[in-house]
C-alpha positions in Angstrom: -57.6 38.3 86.9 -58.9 39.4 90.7 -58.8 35.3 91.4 -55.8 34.3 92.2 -56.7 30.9 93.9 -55.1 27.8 92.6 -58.2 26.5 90.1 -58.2 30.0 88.5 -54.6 29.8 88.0 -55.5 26.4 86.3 -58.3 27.8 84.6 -56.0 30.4 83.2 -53.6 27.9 81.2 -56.7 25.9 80.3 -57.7 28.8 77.9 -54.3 29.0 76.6 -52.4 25.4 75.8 -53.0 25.5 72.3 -50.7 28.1 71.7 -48.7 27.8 74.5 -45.3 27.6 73.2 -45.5 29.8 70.1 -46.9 32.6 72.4 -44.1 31.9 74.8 -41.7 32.3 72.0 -43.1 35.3 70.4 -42.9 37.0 73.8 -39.3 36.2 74.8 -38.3 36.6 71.0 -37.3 33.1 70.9 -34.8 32.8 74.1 -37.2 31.1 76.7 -35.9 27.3 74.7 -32.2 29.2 75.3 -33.0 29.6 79.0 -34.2 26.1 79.6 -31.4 24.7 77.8 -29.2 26.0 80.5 -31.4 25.2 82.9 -31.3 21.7 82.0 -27.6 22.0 81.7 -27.6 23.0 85.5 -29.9 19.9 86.2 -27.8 17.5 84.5 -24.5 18.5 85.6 -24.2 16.0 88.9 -25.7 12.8 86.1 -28.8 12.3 88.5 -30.9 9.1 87.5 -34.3 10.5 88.1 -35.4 14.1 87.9 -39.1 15.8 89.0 -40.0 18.8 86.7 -42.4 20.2 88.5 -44.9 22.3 86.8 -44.2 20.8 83.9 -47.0 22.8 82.0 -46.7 20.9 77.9 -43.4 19.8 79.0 -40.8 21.8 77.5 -38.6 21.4 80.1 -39.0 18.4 80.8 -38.6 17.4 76.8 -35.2 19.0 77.0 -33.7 17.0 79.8 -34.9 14.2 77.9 -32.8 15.6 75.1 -30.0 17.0 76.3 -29.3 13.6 78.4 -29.9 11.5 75.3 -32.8 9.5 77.3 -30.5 8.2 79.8 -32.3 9.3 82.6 -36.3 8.6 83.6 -38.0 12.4 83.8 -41.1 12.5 85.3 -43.3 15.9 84.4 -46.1 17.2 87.2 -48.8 19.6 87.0 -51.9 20.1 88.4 -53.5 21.1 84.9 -55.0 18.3 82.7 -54.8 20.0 79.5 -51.3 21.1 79.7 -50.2 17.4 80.8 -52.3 16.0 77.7 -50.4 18.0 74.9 -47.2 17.4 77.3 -47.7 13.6 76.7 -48.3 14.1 73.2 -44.8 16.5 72.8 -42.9 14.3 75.1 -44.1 10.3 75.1 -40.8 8.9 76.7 -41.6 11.2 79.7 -43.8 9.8 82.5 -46.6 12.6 83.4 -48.5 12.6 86.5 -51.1 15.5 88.0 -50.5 16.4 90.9 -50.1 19.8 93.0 -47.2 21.0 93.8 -47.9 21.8 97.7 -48.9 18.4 98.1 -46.2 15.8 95.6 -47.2 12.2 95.4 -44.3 11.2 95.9 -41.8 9.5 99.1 -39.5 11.5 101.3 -35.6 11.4 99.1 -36.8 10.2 95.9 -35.0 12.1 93.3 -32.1 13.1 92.5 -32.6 16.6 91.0 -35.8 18.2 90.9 -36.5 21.3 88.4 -39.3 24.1 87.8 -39.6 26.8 84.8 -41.4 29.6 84.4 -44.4 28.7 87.5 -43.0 29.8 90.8 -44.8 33.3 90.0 -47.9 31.5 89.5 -47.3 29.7 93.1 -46.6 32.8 94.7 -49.8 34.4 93.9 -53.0 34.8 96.5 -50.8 35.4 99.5 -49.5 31.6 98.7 -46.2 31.3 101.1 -43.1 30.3 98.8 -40.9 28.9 102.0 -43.9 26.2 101.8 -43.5 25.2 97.9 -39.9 24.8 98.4 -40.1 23.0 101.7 -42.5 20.3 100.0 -39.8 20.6 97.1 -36.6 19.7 99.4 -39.0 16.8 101.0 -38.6 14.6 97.6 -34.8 15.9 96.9 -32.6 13.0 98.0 -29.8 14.6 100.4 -27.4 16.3 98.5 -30.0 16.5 95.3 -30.2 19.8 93.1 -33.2 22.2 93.1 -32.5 23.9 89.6 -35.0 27.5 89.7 -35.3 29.0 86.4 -37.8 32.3 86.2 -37.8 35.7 85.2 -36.7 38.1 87.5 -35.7 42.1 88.2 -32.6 43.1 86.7 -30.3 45.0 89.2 -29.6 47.9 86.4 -32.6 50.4 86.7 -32.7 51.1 83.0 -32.8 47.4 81.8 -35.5 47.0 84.6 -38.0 49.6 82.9 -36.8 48.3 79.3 -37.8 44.8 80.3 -40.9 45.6 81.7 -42.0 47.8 79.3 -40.9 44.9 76.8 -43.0 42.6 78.5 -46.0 44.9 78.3 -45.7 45.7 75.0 -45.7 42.0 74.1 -48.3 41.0 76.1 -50.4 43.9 74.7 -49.9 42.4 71.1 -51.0 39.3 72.1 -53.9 40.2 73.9 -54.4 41.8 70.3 -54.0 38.4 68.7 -56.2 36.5 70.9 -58.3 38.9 72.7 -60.3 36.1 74.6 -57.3 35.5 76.9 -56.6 38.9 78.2 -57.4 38.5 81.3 -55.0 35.5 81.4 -52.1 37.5 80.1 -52.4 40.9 81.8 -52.2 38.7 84.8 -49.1 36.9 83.1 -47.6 40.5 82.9 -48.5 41.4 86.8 -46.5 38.3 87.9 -43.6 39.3 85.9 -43.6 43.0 87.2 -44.1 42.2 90.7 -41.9 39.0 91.0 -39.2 38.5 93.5 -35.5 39.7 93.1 -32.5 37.1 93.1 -31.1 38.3 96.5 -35.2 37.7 97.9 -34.8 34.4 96.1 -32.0 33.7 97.9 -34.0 34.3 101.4 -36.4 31.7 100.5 -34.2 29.1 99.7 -32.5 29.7 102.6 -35.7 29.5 104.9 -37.0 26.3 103.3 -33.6 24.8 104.5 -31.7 24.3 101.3 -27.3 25.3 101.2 -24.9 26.1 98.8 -27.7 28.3 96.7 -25.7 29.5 93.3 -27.0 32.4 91.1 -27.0 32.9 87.4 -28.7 35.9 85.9 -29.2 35.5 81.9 -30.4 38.2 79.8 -28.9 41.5 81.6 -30.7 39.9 84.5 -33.9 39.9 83.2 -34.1 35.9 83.8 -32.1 34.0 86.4 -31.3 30.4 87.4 -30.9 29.6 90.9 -29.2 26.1 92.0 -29.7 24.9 95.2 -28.6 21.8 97.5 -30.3 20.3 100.0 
């Protein structure tokens, strides 16, 4: 995918959201709803009112705050793509879903108390896009002392577990390519992001530069996912 611009990034999940969460499953052999479980965990740890999952995509996430909170707190999901959002309202009705992009949030300087994102800062790192930037806009809504709770993959420290994983991920991707050979484009460019994709300590460095403190690490998977918990 040579286009990396924000409406071909959209473009990409529109020819994909059917299937979106059983390919994400067969890919990760079933630990991606693992890895947002602790995610959400993270999230709910300080019992914040409101949260902002941004990116929501169909809402996964955002579903399992809902769950893991027992609906006592108001979740609102954002994306910029109107197919995921309509199967995300569909999966998750006691959400409230809005588009929106995330360099631009619709929403008031300290508004929420947490704010979360899964699997789609690779996506907002692509075309030379500035990360410091996303975050910045991110920290804008956070009330002070709110939680930024970061879950993606990432590059695990070992060497051999790095190749394994990447090789794992290629191998995958290449079976689903198989499967559904109209979206190869989309996920050889799902692969790239993986590949190329920042390390924990670079992480680190952004969250740092966008102004956020006390930024905690958790690696899951021999590192080759990690959480990253920040304050602002």
């Amino acid at each position: 995918m040579p286009d990396k611009t924000p409406s071909a990034v959209s473009g990409f999940y529109d020819g994909i959201f059917h299937y979106y969460e059983a390919v994400n499953s067969f890919l990760t052999l079933g630990l991606d709803d693992y890895w947002r479980a602790k995610a959400a965990e993270f999230a709910l740890v300080s019992k914040p009112a409101v949260i902002l999952d941004v990116c929501c995509g169909t809402g996964a996430l955002t579903l399992e705050l809902l769950r893991l909170s027992k609906g006592r707190i108001a979740v609102i999901g954002a994306d910029f793509n109107r197919s995921m959002l309509a199967k995300a309202r569909i999966l998750s009705p006691e959400a409230q879903f809005l588009e929106a992009e995330a360099s631009h949030l619709p929403f008031p300087d300290d508004s929420f108390d947490a704010l979360t994102i899964s699997f789609a800062t690779r996506n907002l790192c692509q075309g030379g896009n500035d990360l410091v930037e996303y975050f910045r806009e991110f920290r804008r809504v956070l009330k002070p002392g709110g939680a930024f709770i970061h879950l993606e993959t990432s590059q695990p420290h070992n060497r051999f577990i790095r190749l394994l994983f990447h090789a794992h991920s290629k191998l995958m991707i290449s079976l689903v390519n198989i499967l559904f050979p109209k979206t190869k484009a989309a996920y050889n460019f799902l692969s790239e992001t993986i590949a190329t994709f920042h390390t924990p300590e670079e992480l680190l460095k952004i969250f740092s530069r966008a102004g956020f403190s006390k930024v905690e690490v958790l690696p899951l998977t021999f590192g080759a996912v990690a959480i990253h918990k920040a304050i602002k």
